[in-house]
C-alpha positions in Angstrom: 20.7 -50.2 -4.2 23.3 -47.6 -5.1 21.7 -47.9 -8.9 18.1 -47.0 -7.5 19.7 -44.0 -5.4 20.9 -42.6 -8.0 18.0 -42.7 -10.3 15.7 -41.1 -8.0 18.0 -38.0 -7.3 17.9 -37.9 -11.1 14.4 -38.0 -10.7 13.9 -35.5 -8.5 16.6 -33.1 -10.4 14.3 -33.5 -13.5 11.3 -32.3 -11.0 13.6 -29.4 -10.3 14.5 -28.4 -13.4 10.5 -28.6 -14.5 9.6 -26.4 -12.0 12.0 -24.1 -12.8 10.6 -24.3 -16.1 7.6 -23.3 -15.0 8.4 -20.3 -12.5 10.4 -18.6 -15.7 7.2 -19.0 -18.3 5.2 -15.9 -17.5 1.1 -15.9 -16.3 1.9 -20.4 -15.2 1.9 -19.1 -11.9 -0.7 -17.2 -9.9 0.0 -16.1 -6.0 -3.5 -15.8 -3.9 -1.7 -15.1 -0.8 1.5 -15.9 1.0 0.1 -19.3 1.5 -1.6 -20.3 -1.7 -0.9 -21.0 -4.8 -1.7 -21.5 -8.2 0.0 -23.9 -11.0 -1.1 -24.6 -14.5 -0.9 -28.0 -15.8 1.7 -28.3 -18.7 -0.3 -31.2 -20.0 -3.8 -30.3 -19.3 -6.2 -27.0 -19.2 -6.4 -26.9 -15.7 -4.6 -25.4 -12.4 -3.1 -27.4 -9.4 -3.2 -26.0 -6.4 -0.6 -25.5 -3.9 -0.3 -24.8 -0.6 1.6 -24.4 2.6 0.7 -26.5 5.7 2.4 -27.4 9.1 4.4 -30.0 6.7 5.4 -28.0 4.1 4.0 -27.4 0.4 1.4 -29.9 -0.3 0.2 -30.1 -4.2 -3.0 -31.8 -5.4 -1.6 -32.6 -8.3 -1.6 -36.7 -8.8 2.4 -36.6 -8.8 2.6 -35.4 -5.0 -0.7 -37.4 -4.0 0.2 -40.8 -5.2 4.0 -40.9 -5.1 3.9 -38.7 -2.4 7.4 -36.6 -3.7 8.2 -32.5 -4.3 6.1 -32.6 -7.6 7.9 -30.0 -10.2 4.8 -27.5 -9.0 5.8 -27.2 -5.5 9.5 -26.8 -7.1 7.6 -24.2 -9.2 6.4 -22.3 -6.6 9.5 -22.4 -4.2 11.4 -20.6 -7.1 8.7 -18.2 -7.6 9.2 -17.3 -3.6 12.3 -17.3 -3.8 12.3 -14.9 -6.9 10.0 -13.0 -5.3 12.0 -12.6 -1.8 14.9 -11.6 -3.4 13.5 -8.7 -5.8 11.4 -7.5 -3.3 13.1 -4.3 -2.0 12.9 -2.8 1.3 12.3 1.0 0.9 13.7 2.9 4.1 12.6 6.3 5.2 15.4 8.2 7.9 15.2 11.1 9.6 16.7 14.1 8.0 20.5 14.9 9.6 22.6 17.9 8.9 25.5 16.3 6.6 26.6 19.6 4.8 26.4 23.4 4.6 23.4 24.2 2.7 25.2 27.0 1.1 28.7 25.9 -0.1 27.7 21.9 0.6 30.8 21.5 2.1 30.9 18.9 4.8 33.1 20.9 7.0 30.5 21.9 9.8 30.4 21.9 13.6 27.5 22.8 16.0 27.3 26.3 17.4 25.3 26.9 20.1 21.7 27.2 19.7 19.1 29.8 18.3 16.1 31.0 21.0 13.1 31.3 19.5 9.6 32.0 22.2 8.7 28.5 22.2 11.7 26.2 22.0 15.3 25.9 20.5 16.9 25.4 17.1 20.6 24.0 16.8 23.0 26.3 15.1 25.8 25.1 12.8 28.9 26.8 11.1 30.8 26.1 8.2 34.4 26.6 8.2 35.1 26.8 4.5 32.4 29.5 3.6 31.5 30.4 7.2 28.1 30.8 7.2 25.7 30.3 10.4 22.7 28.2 9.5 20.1 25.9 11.3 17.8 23.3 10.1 13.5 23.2 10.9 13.1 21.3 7.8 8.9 20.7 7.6 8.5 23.2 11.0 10.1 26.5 9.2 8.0 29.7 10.3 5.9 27.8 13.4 5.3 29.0 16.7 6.0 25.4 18.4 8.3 22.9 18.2 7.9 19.7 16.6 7.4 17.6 19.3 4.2 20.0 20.1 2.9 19.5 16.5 3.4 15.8 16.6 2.7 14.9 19.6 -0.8 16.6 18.9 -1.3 14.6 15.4 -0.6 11.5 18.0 -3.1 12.0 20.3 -5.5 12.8 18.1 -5.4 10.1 15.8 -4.8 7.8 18.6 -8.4 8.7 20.0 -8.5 11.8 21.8 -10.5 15.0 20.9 -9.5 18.4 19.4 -9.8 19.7 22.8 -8.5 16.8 25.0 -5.7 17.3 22.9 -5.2 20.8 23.9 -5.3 20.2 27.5 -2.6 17.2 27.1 -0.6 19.4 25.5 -0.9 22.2 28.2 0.7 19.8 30.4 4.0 20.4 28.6 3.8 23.7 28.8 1.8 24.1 24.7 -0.9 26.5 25.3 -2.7 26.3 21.6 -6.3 26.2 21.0 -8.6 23.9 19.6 -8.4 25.2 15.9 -4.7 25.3 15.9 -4.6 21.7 16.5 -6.8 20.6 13.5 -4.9 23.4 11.7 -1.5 21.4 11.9 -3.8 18.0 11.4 -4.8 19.4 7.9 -1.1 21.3 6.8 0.8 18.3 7.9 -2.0 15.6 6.2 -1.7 17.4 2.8 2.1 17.7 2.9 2.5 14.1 3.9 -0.1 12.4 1.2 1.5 14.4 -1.5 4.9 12.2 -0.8 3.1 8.9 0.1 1.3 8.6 -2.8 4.3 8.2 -5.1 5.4 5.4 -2.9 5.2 2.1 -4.4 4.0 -0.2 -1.3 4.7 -4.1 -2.4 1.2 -4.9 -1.7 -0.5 -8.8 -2.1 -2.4 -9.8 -4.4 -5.9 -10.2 -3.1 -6.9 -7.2 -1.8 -10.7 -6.1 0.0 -13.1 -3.5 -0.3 -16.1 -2.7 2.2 -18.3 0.6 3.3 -19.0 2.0 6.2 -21.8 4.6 7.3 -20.4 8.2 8.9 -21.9 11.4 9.7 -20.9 14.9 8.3 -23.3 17.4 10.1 -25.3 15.0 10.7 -26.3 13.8 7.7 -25.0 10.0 6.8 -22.9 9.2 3.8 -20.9 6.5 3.5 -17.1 6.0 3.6 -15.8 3.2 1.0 -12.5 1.4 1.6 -9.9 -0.7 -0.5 -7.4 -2.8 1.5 -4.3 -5.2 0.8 -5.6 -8.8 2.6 -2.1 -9.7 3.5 -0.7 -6.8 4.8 -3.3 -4.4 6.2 -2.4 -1.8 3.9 -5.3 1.0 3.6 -4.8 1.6 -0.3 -7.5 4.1 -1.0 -11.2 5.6 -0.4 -13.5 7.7 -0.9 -16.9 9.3 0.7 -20.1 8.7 -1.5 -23.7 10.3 -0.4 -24.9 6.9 -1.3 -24.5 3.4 -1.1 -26.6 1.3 -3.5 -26.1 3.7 -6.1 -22.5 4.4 -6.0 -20.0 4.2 -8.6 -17.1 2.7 -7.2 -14.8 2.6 -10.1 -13.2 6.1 -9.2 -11.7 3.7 -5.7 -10.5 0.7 -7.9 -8.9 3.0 -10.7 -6.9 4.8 -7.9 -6.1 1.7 -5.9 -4.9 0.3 -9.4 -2.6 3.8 -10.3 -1.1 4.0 -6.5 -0.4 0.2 -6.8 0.9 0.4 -10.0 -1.5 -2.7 -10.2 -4.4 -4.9 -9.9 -4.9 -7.3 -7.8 -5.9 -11.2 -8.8 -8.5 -11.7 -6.0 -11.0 -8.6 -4.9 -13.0 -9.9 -2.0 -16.3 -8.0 -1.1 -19.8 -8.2 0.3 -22.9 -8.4 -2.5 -22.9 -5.1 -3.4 -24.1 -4.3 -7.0 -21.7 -0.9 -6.9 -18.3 -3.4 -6.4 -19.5 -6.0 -9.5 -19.9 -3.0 -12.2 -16.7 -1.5 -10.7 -14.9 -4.6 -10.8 -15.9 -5.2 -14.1 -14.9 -2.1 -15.7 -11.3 -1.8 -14.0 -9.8 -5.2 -12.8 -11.7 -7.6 -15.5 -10.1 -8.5 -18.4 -10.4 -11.3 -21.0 -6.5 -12.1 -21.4 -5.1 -14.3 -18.6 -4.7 -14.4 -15.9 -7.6 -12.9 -15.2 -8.3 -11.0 -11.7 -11.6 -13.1 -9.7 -14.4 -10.7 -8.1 -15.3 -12.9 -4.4 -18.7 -11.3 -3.5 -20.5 -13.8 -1.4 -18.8 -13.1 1.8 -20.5 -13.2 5.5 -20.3 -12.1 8.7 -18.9 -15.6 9.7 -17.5 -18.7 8.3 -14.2 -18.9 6.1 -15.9 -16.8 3.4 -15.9 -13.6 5.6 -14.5 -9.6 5.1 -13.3 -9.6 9.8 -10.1 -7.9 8.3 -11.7 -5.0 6.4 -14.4 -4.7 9.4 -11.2 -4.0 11.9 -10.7 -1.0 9.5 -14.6 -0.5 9.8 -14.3 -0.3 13.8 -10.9 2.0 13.8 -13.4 4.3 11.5 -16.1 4.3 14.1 -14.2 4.5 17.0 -12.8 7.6 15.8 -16.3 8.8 14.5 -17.7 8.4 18.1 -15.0 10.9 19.7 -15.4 13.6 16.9 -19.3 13.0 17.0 -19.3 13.1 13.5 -17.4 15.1 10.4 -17.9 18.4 9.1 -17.0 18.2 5.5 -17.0 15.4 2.8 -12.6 16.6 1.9 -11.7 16.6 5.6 -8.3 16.1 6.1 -9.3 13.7 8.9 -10.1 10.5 7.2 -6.9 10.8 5.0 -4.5 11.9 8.1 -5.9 8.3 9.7 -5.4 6.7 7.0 -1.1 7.9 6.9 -1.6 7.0 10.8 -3.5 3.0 10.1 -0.4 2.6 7.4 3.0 4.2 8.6 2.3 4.6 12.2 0.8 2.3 14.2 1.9 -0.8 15.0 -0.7 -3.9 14.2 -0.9 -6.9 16.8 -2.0 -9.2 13.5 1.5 -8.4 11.9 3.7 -9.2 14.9 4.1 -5.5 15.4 4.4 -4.2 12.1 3.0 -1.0 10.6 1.1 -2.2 7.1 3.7 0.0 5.5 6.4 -2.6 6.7 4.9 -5.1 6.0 4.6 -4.0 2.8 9.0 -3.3 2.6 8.7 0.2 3.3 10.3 1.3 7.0 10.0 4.6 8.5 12.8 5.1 10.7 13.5 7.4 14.3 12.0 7.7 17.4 9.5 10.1 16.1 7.8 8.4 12.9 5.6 12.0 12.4 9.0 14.0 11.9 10.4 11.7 9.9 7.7 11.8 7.2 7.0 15.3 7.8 10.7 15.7 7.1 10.6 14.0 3.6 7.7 14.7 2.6 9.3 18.4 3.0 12.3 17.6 1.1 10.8 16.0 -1.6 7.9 18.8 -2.0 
């Protein structure tokens, strides 16, 4: 008894040590989601597949149906999560706090009353080594209103109200703005903020999906065309094309591919001939592993594109209260954009903004200030 014991742990420690093996060979394992993996035969020119279930990691491989143990793939893929866990690092962005005088850096400062300007009020500090007076706006320098006005407006307005019905909320806080001054900070703020996001690195899945929607810009229709990270939401890029059947979509892959810093192994689409040439010519290659083009999705059925079509209805729903676009480089699309990734919260991540899903927090009570902030600091 004790003999048998004793050569199955031995058994099951060579499994181990296989699939360790494996994980540590480069291209023997692909990732298709959180849930699904490949793992290439060491014996044969083929891939196992591997999943997780209610039960744990099943494997199709004839070791884990027959004998029904951890096969060294599952072992494989275990240490490839775990790898992958451990690496992944979780990029935080805080507000912005006075920590020392901008002048002689010294850390020796205290609060001194306040500065009046018309609209609202700036803390004062003083340094007691050089003792210079200074205050901090960092982002808001030079503006008429606070920033609570100015973000409170970019909230409202990406959340769903108008340029106007935004500038009779904020009249109820006593911000008397117009109309123009609204979409004014909307376009400042969405330039000074994509400048710093882009040179994020979001830790984005590996199947990721692209689909089109029609808007109107005075009236006439073009269409908007969206890439997306399956797994975690994450609006990667776009662009407006006057067309649909005959546009070139390889200008949206090769920036999804630069502000990824990579491709992904799965692009999932609808038929559309623009997405095959595209795919071709910027995710295709001939070495392995190679990346697969899905292009037979529907509306229904588990062959389907329901996550990029939530992005589709955001894009309409916000369409509907403008009553259409004025130019094809509106700062609108890209300022809802920041909003669908760092902002708001998604009931299909448990609460999570894409960005945090994808490792990167924005901290504070006011997640507009604190990008705003950074993005101004790192200008």
């Amino acid at each position: 008894m004790f003999a048998n014991n004793e050569n199955n742990m031995q058994t099951v420690g060579t499994r181990e040590d296989r699939g360790k093996a494996i994980a540590e060979k480069d291209g023997q394992i692909k990732r298709v989601d959180e849930h699904f993996y490949r793992v290439k035969s060491q014996s044969k020119d083929k891939w196992y597949k591997v999943r997780f279930s209610e039960i744990g990691w099943r494997c199709n491989c004839p070791d884990h149906k027959s004998r029904g143990v951890k096969c060294k793939h599952i072992f494989a893929v275990e240490f490839s999560f775990n790898l992958r866990e451990q690496v992944k690092k979780s990029v935080v962005i805080q507000p912005i706090t006075v920590s020392d005088c901008p002048f002689c850096h010294s850390i020796n400062i205290k609060k001194f009353g306040v500065r009046h300007n018309k609209n609202y009020d700036i803390q004062k500090f003083y340094c007691k080594d050089c003792n210079q007076y200074f205050s901090y706006n960092i982002g808001f320098e030079k503006l008429k209103h606070n920033p609570q006005a100015v973000t409170t407006a970019m909230q409202l307005y990406f959340s769903g109200e108008s340029l106007r019905n935004t500038q009779k909320s904020l009249r109820l806080i006593g911000v008397d703005v117009s109309h123009q001054t609204v979409f004014n900070w909307i376009e400042k703020y969405t330039l000074l903020m994509k400048q710093y996001i882009d040179k994020l690195k979001p830790d984005v899945g590996n199947t990721w999906r692209a689909d089109e929607v029609f808007v109107r810009f005075s009236g006439n229709m073009k269409y908007l065309f969206a890439l997306m990270d399956d797994e975690t939401r994450f609006w990667i890029a776009q662009e407006v094309a006057d067309t649909k059947f005959k546009h070139d979509a390889k200008n949206l892959f090769q920036e999804g591919k630069e502000l990824m810093g990579r491709r992904p192994n799965v692009l999932i689409t609808d038929g559309l001939g623009a997405y095959h040439d595209a795919f071709n010519q910027v995710f295709y290659q001939n070495s392995s592993p190679r990346s697969k083009h899905i292009n037979a999705i529907k509306l229904n059925g588990d062959k389907n594109n329901n996550k990029m079509e939530r992005i589709n209805g955001e894009i309409r729903d916000r369409e509907k209260v403008m009553r259409g676009l004025k130019k094809k480089n509106t700062p609108i699309l890209k300022g809802y954009q920041i909003y669908h990734n760092y902002v708001r919260p998604h009931e299909g991540l448990n609460g999570k903004t894409p960005a945090e899903a994808c490792g990167i927090k924005v901290e504070g009570d006011n997640k507009w200030i604190t990008l705003i902030q950074n993005a101004s600091l790192n200008q």
